[in-house]
N, C-alpha and C positions, 0 to 999 in steps of 0.2 A: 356212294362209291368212295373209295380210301385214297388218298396219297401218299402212303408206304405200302410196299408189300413185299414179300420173301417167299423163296424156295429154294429147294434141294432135290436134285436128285444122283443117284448112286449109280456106280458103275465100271466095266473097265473103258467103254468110249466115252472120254472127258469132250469130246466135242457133242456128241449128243447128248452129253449130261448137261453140258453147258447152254445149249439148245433152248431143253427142259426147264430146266433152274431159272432162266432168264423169262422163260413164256410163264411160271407158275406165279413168279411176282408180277411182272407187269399185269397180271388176271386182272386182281382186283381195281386196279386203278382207276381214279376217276377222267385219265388224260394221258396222254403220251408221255412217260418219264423224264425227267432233265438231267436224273442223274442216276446213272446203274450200279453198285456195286458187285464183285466178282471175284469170288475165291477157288484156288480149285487146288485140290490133294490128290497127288499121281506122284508114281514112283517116277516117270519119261518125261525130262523139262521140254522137248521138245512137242508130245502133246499137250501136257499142258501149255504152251506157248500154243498150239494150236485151238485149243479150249477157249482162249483167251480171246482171238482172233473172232470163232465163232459165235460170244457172246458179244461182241462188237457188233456183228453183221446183225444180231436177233435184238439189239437195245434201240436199234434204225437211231436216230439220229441224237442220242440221250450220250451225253458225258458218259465212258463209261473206266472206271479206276478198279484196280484189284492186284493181287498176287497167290502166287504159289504157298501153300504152308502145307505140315503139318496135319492139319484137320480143319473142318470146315464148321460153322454155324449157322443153319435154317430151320425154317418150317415148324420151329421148337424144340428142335435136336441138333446137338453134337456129333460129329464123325470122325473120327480118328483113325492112321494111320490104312485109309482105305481109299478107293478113286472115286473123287466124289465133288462136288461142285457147290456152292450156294450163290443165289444170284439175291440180291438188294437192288430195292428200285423205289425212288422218289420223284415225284410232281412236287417243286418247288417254283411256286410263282412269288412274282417278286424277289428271287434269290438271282446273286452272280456269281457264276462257278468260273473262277481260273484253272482248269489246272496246269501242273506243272513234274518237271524233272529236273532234278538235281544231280550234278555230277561234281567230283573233285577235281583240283588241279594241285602240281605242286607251283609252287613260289618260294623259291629260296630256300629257307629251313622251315615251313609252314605249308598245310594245305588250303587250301579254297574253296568253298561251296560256292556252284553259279547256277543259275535257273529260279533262285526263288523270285515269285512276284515281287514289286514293290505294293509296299503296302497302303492302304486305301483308309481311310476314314469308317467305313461301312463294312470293313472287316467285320467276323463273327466269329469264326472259328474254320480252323485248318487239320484235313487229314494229313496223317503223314506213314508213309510205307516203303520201309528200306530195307536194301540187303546188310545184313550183320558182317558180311567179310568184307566188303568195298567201302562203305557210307560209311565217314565216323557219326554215327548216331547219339554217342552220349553229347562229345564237346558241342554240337550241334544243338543238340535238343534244347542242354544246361545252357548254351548263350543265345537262345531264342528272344527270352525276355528282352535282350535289349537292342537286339536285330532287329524285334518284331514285337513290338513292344505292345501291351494289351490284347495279342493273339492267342489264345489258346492252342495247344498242338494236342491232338488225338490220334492213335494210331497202334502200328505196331512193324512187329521187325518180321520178315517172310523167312520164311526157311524152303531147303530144297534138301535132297539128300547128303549133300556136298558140295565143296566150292564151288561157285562157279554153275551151279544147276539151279539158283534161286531164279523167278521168273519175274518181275514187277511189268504190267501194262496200265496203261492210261492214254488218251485221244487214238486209240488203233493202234497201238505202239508197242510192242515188246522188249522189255529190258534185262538184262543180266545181273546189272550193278546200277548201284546208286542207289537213287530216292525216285517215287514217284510221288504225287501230291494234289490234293483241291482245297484253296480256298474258298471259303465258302460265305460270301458278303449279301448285304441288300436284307430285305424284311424277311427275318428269318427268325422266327422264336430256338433257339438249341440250349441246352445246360451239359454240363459233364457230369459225373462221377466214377471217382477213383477208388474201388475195395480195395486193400494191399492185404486184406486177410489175414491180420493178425494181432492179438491181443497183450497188453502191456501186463509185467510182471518188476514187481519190485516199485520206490518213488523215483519220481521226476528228481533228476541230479542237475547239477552244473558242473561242465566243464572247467576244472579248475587248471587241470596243465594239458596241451595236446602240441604235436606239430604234423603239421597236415593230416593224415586219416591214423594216427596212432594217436591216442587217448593213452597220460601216462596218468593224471588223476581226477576222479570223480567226487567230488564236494570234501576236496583238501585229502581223498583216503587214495593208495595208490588203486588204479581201475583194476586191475586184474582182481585185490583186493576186497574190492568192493561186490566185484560182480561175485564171487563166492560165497560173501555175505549172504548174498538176496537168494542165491542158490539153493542154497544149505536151509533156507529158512521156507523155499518155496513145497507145495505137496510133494507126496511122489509121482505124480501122473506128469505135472508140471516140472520138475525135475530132469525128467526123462525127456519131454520136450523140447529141452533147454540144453542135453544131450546130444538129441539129433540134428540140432542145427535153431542155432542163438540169434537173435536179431537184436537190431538196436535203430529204436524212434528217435530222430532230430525235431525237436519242436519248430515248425516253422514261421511261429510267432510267440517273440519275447516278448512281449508285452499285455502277452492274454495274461489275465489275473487266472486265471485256470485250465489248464491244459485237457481238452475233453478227446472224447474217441475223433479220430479223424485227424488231429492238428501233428500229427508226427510223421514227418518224411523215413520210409521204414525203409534200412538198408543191412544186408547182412555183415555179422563178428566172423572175420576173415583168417584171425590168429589170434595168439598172447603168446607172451613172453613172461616165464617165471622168474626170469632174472630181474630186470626191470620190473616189471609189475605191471608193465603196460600190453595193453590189447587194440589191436587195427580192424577197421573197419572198410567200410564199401566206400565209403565219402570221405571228403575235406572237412574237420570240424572245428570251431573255432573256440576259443578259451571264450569262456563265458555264456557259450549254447547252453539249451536245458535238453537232456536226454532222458530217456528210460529206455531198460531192456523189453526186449517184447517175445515173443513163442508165436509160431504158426503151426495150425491142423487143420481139418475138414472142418472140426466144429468151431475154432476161431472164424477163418473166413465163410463160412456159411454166416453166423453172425454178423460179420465185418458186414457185406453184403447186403443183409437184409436189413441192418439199420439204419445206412446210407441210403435205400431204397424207401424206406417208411420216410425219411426228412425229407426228399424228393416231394416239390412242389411244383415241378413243373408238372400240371394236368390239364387236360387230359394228356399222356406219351402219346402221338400217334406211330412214333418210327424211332428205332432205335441200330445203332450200329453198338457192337460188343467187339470187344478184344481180349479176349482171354487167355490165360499164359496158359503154354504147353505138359505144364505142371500142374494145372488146374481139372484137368480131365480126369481119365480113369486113373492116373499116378496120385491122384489125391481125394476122391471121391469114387462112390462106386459103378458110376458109370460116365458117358461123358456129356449127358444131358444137363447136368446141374445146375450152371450159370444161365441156360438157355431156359429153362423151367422157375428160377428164378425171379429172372425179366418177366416170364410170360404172367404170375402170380401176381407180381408189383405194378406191370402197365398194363393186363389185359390184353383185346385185341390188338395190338399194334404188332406193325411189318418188324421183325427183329434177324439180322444176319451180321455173321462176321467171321473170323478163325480164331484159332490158336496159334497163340504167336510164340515167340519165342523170346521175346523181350515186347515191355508194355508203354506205351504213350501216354503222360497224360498227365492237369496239371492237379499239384497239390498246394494248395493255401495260397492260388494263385499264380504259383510259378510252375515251368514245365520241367518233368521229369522223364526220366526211360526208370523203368520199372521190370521187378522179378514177381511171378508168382500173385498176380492182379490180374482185376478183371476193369478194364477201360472201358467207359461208356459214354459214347454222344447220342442223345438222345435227342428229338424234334418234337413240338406243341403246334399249337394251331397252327395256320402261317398267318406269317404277320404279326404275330399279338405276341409284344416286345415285355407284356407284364408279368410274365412266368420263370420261375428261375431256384434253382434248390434251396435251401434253407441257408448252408454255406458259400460260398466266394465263388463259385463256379459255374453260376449262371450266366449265359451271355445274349441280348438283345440284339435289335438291327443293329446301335450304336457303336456293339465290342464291348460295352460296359458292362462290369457284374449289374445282375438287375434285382 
């Protein structure tokens, strides 16, 4: 018998889907669940709030965390933009599941996140699920490290049709706004990985002038400068890539003698300016970072993906949670099965559910990011067995330590 399992089922009654989805994962199990996941895609927040409710009553007395999105991930398939549900379910022995809600306050001229657990020695790693219009998610996520320091954050951002119609539940609870959340501590084998899907063009530069996310010169040339250099020089297929929307990789380790696939925090080229010469970016970069340009497509992040997945050393996967950007689906691929197909080719049998989000959790070179246009994965090994963990920095044991 398994201790992960997933389903899905379709529909317009989101409460009998949610029913389904919930009975189809627990099937397999070899025990009563401890911990349910639960997505569900409906145009009505108020059935999906009621969706939400009903997969609570059918998880009997299993943690159960989830939101409204966009589209949903089970069973080995993608749904999008239809009423549909996916339910995750784990038997985690030896594990302690906090969860939690997070809300803002104001203070003065600043706001306040309250609700997060304090943190534990035996930390492992942390979901995290918030609405995009109320939760500040980025300043959040980017000063986790030192809030929350050796925590890993995995997750993603819920969507609803419109303000105010996003759903987040967690312990029988429906939310609007904010964050919901589970810590996830005690004997727990998990690892992450983070595909950003996309492939680098042009050499690794240095920041030579910048002030906050505008980059005026790249290795002493002015950057706009620069970047038409690499342009002009790249194919035409790449070219036209580079056309429809430009990226640019932050190394986020100076001190690697070589900068390989994976070590660039990838953020999108926001503008330029001909006068200047200077071009702005998604991030804060600082004089003396190492950057490169990068390009994203189907067949970049398919790659991205399946390589990160081949260095994947936590084995056997028995359960995995995905988070995949809403851009990831049929907007970028030919169906919306891909990332789900994916997992399934790289882990095997193992329980796999999640959605499409709309912004991505998750950390890179050890730090935590929110992310565009990736597919986030927390992944689960045996339980207990603290010696598994991917090739890169992103594995995490009972301890919270990479392992």
């Amino acid at each position: 018998m398994a201790r992960f399992g997933d389903g899905l089922a379709l529909g317009p009654d989101l409460s009998r889907a949610a029913a389904s989805a919930v009975e189809q994962a627990m099937a397999p199990l070899s025990a009563p669940p401890d911990l349910v996941c639960v997505f569900v895609s409906g145009d009505d927040p108020e059935a999906i709030a009621e969706a939400a409710r009903r997969a609570t009553e059918a998880a009997a007395s299993a943690v159960v965390l989830g939101c409204s999105a966009s589209g949903v991930i089970g069973a080995g398939r993608g749904v999008e933009e239809a009423g549909a549900v996916s339910a995750w379910a784990a038997v985690l022995p030896g594990a302690r599941l906090e969860p939690f809600r997070l809300e803002t306050l104001k203070a003065e001229d600043r706001l306040i996140v309250v609700g997060m657990p304090e943190g534990r020695d035996d930390d492992v790693v942390g979901v995290l699920l918030a609405d995009p219009y109320s939760f500040p998610v980025d300043a959040f996520v980017e000063r986790s490290d030192d809030a929350l320091p050796g925590l890993p954050l995995v997750g993603g951002l819920a969507e609803g049709n419109d303000r105010g119609d996003t759903r987040l539940f967690v312990g029988g609870e429906v939310f609007e706004d904010g964050a919901v959340g589970l810590v996830i501590g005690g004997s727990v084998a998990a690892a992450t990985v983070v595909s950003q899907g996309a492939r680098p063009i042009g050499p690794d530069m240095v920041v030579t002038r910048a002030d906050e996310n505008v980059l005026y010169e790249l290795a002493g040339v002015p950057a706009l400068e620069k970047l038409e250099q690499i342009v002009l020089g790249l194919p035409e297929e790449e070219r036209e890539l580079a056309g429809r929307g430009l990226l640019i990789g932050v190394a986020m380790n100076e001190y690697a003698d070589e900068h390989e696939h994976g070590d660039f925090l990838v953020r999108g080229v926001v503008g330029a300016d001909s006068d200047s010469g200077a071009i702005a970016i998604g991030d804060v970069v600082d004089v003396g970072r190492t950057v490169r340009f990068q390009v994203r497509d189907a067949g970049a992040a398919e790659e991205d993906l399946a390589a990160l997945l081949e260095r994947f050393d936590l084995t056997p996967v028995e359960g995995a949670l995905l988070f995949s950007c809403n851009g990831r689906g049929q907007a970028m691929f030919p169906d919306s099965d891909h990332d789900a197909k994916v997992l399934d080719r790289a882990f095997g049998p193992a329980g796999v559910g999640g959605f499409f989000a709309a912004g991505e959790i998750g950390p890179v070179a050890g730090r935590n990011h929110v992310h565009g246009f990736t597919a986030s994965i927390l992944a689960f090994g045996p339980s207990g067995d603290s010696s598994y963990g991917p090739s890169g920095d992103s594995g995490f044991g009972p301890s919270g330590d990479g392992v």
